[in-house]
Structures are given as structure tokens and as C-alpha cells.
ZADO-1210 file (C-alpha; in nm, 4 decimals, padded with zeros to 6 digits):
<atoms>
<atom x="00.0000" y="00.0000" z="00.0000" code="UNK" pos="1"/>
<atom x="00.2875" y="00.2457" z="00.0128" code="UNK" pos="2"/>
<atom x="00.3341" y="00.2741" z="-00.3123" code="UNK" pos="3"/>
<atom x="-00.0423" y="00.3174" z="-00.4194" code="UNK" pos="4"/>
<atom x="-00.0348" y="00.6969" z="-00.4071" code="UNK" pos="5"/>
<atom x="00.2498" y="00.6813" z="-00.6749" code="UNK" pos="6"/>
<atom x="00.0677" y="00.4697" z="-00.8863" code="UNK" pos="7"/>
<atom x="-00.2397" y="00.6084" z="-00.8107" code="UNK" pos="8"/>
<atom x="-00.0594" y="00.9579" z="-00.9492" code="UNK" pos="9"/>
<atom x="00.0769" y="00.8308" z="-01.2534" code="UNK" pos="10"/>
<atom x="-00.2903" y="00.6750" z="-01.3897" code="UNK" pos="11"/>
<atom x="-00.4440" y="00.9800" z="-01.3016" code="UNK" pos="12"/>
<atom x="-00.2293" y="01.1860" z="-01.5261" code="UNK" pos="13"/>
<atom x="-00.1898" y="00.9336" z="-01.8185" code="UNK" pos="14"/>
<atom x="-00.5943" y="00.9762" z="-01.7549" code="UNK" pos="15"/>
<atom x="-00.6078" y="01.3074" z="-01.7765" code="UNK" pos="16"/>
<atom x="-00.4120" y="01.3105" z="-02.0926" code="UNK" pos="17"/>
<atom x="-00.6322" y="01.0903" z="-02.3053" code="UNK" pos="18"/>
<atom x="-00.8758" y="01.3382" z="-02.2557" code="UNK" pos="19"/>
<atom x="-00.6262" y="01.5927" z="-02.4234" code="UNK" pos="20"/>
<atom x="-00.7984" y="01.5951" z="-02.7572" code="UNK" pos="21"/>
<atom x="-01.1311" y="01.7343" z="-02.6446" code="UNK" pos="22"/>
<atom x="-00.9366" y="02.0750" z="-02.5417" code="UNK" pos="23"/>
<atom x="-00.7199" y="02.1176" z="-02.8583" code="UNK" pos="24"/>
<atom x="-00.9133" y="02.0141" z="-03.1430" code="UNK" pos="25"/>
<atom x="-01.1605" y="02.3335" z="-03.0835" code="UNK" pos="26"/>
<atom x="-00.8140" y="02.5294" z="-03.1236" code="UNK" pos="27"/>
<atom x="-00.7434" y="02.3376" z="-03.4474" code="UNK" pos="28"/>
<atom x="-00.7707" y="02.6737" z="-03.6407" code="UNK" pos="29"/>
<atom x="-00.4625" y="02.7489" z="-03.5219" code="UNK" pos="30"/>
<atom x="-00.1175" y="02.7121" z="-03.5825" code="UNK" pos="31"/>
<atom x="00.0327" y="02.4489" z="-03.3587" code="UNK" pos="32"/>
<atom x="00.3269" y="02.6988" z="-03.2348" code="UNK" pos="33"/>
<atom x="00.1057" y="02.9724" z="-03.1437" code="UNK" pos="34"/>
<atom x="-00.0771" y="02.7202" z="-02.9072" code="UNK" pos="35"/>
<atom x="00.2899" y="02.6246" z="-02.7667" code="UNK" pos="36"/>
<atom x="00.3809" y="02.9269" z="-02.6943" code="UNK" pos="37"/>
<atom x="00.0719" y="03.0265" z="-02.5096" code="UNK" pos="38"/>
<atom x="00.0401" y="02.7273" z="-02.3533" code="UNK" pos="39"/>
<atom x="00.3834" y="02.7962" z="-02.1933" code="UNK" pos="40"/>
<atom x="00.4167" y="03.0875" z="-02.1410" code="UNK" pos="41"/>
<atom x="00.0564" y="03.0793" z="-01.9163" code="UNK" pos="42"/>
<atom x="00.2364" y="02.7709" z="-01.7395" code="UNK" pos="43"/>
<atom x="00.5109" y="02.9754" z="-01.6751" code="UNK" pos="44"/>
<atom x="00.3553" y="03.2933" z="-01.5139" code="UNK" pos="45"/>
<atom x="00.1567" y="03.0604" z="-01.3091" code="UNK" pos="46"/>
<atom x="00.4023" y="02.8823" z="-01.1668" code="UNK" pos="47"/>
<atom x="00.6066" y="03.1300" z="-01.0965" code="UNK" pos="48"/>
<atom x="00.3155" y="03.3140" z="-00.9390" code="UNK" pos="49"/>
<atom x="00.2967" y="03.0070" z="-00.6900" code="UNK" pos="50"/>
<atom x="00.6290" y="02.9775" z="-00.6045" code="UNK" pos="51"/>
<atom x="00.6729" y="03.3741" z="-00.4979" code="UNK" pos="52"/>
<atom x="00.3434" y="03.3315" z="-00.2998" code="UNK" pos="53"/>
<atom x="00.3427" y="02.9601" z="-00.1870" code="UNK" pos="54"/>
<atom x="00.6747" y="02.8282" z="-00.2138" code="UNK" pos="55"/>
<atom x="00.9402" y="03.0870" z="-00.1111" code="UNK" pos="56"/>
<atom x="01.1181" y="02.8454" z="00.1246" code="UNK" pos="57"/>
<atom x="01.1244" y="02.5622" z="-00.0786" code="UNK" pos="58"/>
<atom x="01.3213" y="02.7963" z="-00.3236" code="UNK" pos="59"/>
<atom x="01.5464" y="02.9673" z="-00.0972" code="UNK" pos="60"/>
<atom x="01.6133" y="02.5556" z="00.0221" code="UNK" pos="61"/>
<atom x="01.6524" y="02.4489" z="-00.3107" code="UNK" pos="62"/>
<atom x="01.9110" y="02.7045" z="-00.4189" code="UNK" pos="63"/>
<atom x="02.1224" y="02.6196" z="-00.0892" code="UNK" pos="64"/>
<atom x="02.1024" y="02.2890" z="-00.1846" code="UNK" pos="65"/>
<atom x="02.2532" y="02.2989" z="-00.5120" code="UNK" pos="66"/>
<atom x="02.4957" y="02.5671" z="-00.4017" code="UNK" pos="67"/>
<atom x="02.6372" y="02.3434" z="-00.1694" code="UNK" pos="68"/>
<atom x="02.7054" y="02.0847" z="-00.4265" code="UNK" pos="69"/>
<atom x="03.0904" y="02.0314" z="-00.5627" code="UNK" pos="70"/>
<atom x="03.1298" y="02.1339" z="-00.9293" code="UNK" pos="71"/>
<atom x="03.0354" y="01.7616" z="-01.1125" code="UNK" pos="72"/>
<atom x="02.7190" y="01.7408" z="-00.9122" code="UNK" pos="73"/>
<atom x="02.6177" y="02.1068" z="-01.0199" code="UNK" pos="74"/>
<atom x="02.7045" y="02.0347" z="-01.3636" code="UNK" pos="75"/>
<atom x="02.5073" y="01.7042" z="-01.3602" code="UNK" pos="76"/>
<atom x="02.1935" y="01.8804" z="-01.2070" code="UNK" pos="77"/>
<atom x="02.2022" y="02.1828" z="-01.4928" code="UNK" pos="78"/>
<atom x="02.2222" y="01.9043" z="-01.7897" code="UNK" pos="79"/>
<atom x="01.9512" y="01.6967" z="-01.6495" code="UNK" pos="80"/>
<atom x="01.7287" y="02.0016" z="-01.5681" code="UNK" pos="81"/>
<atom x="01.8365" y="02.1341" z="-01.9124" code="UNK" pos="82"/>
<atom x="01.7888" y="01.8716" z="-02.1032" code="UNK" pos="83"/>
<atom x="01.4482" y="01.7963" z="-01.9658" code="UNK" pos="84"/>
<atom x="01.3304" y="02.1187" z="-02.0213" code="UNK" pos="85"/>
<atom x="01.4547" y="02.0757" z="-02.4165" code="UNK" pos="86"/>
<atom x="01.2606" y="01.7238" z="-02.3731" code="UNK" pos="87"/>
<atom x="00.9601" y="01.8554" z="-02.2756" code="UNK" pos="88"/>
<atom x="00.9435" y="02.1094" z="-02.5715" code="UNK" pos="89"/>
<atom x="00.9738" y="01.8813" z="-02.8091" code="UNK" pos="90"/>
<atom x="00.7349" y="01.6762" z="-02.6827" code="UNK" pos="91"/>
<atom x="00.4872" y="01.9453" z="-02.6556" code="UNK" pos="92"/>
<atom x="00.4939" y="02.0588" z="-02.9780" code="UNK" pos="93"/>
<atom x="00.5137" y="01.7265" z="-03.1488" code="UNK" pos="94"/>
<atom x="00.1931" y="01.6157" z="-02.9880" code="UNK" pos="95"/>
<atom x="-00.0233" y="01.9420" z="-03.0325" code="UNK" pos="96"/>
<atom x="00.1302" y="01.9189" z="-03.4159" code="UNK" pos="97"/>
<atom x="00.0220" y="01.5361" z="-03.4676" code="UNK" pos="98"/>
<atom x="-00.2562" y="01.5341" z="-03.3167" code="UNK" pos="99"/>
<atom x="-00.4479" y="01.8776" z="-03.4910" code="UNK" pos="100"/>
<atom x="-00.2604" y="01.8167" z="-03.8401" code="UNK" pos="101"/>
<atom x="-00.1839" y="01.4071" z="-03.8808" code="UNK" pos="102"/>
<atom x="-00.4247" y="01.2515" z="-03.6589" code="UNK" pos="103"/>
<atom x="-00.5298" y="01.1303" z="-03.3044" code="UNK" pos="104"/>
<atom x="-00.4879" y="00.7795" z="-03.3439" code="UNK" pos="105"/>
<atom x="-00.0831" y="00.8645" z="-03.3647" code="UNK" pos="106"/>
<atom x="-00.1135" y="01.0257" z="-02.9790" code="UNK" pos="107"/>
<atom x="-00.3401" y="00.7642" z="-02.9041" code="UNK" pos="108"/>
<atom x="00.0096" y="00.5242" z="-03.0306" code="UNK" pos="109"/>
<atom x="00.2055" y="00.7730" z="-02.8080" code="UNK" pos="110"/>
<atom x="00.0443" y="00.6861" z="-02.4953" code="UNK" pos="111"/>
<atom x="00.0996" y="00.2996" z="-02.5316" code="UNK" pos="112"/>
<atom x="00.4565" y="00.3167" z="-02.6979" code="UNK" pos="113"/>
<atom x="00.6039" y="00.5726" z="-02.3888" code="UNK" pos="114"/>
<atom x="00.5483" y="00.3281" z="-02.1266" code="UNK" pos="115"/>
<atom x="00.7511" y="00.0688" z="-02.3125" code="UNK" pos="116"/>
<atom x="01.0028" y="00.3048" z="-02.3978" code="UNK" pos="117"/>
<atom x="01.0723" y="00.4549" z="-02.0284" code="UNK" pos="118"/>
<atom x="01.0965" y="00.1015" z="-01.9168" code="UNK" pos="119"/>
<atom x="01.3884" y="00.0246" z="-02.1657" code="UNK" pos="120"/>
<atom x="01.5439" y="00.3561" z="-02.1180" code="UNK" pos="121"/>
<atom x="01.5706" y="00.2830" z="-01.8072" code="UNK" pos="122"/>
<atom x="01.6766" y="-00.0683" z="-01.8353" code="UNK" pos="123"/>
<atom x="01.9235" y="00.0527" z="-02.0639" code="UNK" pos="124"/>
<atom x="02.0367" y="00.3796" z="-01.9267" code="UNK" pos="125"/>
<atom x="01.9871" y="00.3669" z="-01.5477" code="UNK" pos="126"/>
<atom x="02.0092" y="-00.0200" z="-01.5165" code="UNK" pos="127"/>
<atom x="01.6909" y="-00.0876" z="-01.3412" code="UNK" pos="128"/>
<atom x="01.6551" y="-00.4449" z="-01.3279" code="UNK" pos="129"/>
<atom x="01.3327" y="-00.6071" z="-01.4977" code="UNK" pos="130"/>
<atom x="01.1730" y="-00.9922" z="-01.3839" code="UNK" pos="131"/>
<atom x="01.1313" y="-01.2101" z="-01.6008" code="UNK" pos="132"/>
<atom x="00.7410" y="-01.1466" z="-01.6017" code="UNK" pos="133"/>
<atom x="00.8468" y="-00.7716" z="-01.6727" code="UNK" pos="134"/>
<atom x="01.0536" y="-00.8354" z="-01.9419" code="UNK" pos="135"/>
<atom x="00.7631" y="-01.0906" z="-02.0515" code="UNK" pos="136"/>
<atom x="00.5129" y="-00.7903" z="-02.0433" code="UNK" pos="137"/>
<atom x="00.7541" y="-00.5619" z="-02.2120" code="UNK" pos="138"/>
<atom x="00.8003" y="-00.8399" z="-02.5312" code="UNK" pos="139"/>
<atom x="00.4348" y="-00.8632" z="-02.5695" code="UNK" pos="140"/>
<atom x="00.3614" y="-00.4590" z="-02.5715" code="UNK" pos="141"/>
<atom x="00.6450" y="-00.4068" z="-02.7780" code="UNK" pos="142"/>
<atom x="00.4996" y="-00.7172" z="-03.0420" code="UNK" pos="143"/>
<atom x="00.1383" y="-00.5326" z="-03.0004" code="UNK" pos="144"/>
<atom x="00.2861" y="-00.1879" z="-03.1084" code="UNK" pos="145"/>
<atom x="00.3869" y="-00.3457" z="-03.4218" code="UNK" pos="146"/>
<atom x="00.0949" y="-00.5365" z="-03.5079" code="UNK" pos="147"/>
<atom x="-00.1123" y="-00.1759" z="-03.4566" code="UNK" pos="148"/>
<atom x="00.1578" y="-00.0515" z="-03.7041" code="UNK" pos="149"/>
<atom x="00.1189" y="-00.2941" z="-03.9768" code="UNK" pos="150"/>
<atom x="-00.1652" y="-00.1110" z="-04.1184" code="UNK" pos="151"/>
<atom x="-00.0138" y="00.3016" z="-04.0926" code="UNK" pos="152"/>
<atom x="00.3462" y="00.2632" z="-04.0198" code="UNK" pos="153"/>
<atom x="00.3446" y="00.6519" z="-04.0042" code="UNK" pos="154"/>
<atom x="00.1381" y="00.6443" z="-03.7098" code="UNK" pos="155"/>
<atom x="00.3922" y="00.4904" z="-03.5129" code="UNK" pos="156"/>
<atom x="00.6646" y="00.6738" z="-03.6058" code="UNK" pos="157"/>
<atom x="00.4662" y="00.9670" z="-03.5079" code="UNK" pos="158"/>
<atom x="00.4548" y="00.7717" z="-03.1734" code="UNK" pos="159"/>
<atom x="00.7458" y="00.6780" z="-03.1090" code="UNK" pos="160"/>
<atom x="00.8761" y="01.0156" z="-03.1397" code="UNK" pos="161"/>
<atom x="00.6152" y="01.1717" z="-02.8842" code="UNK" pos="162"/>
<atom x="00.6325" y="00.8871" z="-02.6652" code="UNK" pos="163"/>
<atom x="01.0169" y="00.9106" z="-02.6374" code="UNK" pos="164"/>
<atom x="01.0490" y="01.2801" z="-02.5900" code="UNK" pos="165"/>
<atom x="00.8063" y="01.2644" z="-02.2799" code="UNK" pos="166"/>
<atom x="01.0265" y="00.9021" z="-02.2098" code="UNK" pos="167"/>
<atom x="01.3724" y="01.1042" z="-02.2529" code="UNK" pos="168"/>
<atom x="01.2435" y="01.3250" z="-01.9676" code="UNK" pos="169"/>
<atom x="01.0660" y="01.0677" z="-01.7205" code="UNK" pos="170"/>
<atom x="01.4007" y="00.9162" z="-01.6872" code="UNK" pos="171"/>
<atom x="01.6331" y="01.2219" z="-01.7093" code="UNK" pos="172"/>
<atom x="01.4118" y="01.3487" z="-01.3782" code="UNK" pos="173"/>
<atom x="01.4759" y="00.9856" z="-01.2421" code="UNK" pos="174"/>
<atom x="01.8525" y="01.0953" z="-01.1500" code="UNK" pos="175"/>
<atom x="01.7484" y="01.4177" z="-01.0632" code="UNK" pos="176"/>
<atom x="01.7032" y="01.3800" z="-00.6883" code="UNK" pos="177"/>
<atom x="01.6596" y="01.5774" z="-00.3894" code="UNK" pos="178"/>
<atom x="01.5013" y="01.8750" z="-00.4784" code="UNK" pos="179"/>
<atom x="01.1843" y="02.0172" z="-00.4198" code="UNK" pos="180"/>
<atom x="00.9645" y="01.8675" z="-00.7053" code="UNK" pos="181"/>
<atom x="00.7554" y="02.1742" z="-00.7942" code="UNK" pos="182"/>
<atom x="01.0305" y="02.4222" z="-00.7729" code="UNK" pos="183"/>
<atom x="01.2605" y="02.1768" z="-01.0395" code="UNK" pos="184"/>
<atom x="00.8841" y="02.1775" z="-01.2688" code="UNK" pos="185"/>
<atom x="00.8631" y="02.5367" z="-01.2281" code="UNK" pos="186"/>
<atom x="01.2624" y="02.5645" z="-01.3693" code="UNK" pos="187"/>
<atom x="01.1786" y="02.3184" z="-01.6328" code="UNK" pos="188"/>
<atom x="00.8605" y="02.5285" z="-01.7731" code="UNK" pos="189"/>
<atom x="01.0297" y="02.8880" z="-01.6950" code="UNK" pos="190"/>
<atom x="01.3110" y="02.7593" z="-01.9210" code="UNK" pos="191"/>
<atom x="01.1130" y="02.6311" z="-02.1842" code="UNK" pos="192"/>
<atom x="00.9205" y="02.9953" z="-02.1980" code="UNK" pos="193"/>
<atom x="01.2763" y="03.1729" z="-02.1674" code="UNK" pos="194"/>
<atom x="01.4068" y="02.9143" z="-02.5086" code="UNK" pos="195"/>
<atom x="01.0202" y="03.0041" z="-02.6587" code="UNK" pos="196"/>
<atom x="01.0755" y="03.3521" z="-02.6318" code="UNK" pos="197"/>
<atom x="01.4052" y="03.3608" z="-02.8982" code="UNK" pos="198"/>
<atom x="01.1191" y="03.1893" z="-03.1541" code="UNK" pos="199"/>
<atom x="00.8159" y="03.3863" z="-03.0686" code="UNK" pos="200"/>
<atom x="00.8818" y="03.7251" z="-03.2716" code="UNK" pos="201"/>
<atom x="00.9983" y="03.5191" z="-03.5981" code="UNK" pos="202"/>
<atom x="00.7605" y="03.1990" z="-03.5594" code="UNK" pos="203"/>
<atom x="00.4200" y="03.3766" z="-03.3830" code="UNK" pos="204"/>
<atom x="00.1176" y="03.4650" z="-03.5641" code="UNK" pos="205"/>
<atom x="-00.1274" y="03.7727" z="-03.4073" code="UNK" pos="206"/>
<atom x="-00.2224" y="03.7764" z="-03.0980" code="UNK" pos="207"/>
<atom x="-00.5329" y="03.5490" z="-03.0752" code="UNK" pos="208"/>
<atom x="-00.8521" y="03.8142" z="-02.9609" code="UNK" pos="209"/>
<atom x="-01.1274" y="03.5525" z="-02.9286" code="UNK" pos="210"/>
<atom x="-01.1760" y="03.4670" z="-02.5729" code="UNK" pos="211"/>
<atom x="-01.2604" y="03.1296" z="-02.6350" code="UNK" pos="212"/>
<atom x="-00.8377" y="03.0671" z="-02.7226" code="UNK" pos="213"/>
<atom x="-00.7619" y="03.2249" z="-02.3769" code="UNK" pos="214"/>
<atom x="-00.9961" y="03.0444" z="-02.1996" code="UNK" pos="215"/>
<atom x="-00.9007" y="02.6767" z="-02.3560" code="UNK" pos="216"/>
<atom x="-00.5093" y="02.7914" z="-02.3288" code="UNK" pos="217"/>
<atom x="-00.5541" y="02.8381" z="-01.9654" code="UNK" pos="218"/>
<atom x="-00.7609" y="02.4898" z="-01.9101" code="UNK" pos="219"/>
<atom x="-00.4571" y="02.3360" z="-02.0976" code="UNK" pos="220"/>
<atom x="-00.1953" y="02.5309" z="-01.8570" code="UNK" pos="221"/>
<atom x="-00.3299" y="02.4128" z="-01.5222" code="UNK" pos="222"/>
<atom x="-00.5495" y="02.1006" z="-01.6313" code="UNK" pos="223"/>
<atom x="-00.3456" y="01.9297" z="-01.9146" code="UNK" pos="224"/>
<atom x="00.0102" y="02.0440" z="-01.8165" code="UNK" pos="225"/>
<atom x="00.0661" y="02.1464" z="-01.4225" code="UNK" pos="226"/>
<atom x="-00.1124" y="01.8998" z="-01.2720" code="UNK" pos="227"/>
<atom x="-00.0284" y="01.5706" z="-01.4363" code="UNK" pos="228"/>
<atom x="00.3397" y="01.6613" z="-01.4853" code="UNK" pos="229"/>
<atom x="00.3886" y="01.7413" z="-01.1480" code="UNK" pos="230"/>
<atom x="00.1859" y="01.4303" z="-01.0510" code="UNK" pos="231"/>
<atom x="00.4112" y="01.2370" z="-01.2884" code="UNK" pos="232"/>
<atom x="00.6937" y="01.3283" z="-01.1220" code="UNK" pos="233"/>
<atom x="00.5721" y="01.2497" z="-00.8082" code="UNK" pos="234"/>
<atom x="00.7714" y="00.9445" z="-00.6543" code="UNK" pos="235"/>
</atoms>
């Protein structure tokens, strides 16, 4: 029973996200960047919003922490915390660009192929060790991935590139211990508006006016992006 509340976490976000497509196909008018960088950028002021009201100590602790750390650790904690905030990007835009201009049965593929692909990355990369019923499990989901390909190859690939984006950054954030979890997702969303920002003069369209964007952006922000991430990397 310990461990319920973590898997209890993780199936409510995976939950949440199926029900992704109901919020950004009504935004399917427009372009999949400008809903990016909105989406972010909302995430971004929110979070930081909560942190300088909620969470001052946790930040003050957090930035003692990694002072204190010798030079390899620090270095270590920017490239993780770096590189998931590049992950996360990607991953982003991929899926709002498949699933409002290829198709929702390639996210749908997403969801079952990033699963598989955390477990080998971190079979692989963290050496986690797998029973044999795991690995059993992990043959079989791997062999029903490619039977759902056979008919739209395309599909998958689509997939498999979402899927091990959001993968790349599950297990990145597995080595990146002892922080405070919301302060290392607010640093991971803040960076990915600060890297939006050099794109969003050449790359934006006009400012959406119709309140029905705004109000859809900001249901994505808290409901389809703060919550489950942060319950994802609960552990």
C-alpha cells in the first residue's frame, strides 16, 4: 500500500491526458506553435506566481542545496534540468502538431509506446533491473505496437517520437534527486518559456482576440500540463 499513491498519481495523469484531444481540437484553427507558446508561457507565469506566494522556502532551500554541491554534481543537475526542459518542448509541440494536423490515433500510439520506452530507457540507461514477467510484459507490448503498425506505419513513427520525448524526460528526472519537485517543474517550464521567447517574434502569428483561445489555453496550462506533470513526477 505504500506505493499506491504513486501509482495512483501516474494513472491519473496518463488519464487526464487521453482526454487531451477534447481541449485542442476546438483550437485546431490554429497554428500548432502559437498554441505552444501560449500554452507555456501561461504555465510559466503561473508557476512562478505560486512559487513567490506559496513556495518561497522551498526555493530559498533548493538554491542552498545545489549551491552546496561540488562542481560535477552542479554540472550534472544543470544538464539533467536542461535537457528535460529541451525534452519537454519537443514533446509538446510534437503532440499538439500530430494530433491537430496528422491525426489522433498517432497520440493515441504515443500513450501505449512511452510506457515501453521509459521502461527500456531505463533498463538501458539507469540499469533498473526487470523480472522475467516484466521483461515478458515488455516483449508482448512491444509485439502489439507493431501489429497496430502494420496497417499506418506513419502512425507509429509519429509515436514513437512523442512517446520518447516525454520518455527522454521521465528518466532524465529519475537521476534528478533531492530537490523540491515543484520548484525543479517550475525551472523546467520557466526555461522552456525563456528558449520560446528567442522563436516567438519570428515563428508567432497575431495575438489570438477571441476569448474562447484564452480560456481553452488556460484549461490546458493548469489542467493538461501542471497537474499531471507534477503528478508524474511524483515518486
Amino acid at each position: 500500500m505504500t506505493n499506491a499513491k504513486y501509482y495512483l498519481a501516474a494513472i491519473f495523469a496518463y488519464a487526464t491526458w487521453g482526454f487531451f484531444s477534447l481541449v485542442l481540437k476546438p483550437l485546431k484553427a490554429y497554428a500548432s506553435v502559437d498554441i505552444l507558446f501560449y500554452r507555456i508561457f501561461s504555465c510559466a507565469i503561473l508557476m512562478l506566481l505560486i512559487t513567490a506566494l506559496f513556495k518561497r522556502k522551498a526555493l530559498a532551500e533548493t538554491v542552498a542545496k545545489f549551491k552546496a554541491l561540488p562542481y560535477a554534481q552542479k554540472r550534472s543537475v544543470v544538464l539533467l534540468n536542461v535537457g528535460g526542459s529541451v525534452f519537454l518542448n519537443i514533446n509538446w509541440f510534437s503532440f499538439i502538431y500530430v494530433l491537430n494536423h496528422v491525426s489522433i490515433k498517432a497520440t493515441s500510439l504515443a500513450y501505449l509506446v512511452c510506457p515501453i520506452l521509459t521502461t527500456l530507457l531505463a533498463f538501458f540507461l539507469l540499469r533498473e533491473k526487470l523480472n522475467k514477467f516484466q521483461r515478458a510484459a515488455v516483449a508482448l507490448s512491444i509485439l502489439g505496437c507493431l501489429l497496430l503498425s502494420y496497417a499506418n506505419i506513419m502512425d507509429m513513427v509519429y509515436g514513437v517520437i512523442i512517446g520518447f520525448t516525454y520518455a527522454g524526460y521521465l528518466v532524465s528526472q529519475r537521476k534528478n534527486t533531492g530537490f523540491d519537485k515543484f520548484i525543479l517543474l517550475t525551472f523546467h517550464i520557466g526555461l522552456s518559456a525563456i528558449l520560446l521567447l528567442f522563436f516567438y517574434p519570428a515563428y508567432s502569428g497575431p495575438v489570438p482576440t477571441e476569448g474562447k483561445f484564452w480560456l481553452y489555453i488556460e484549461v490546458i496550462a493548469v489542467a493538461f500540463t501542471i497537474i499531471p506533470l507534477f503528478l508524474n513526477c511524483t515518486r
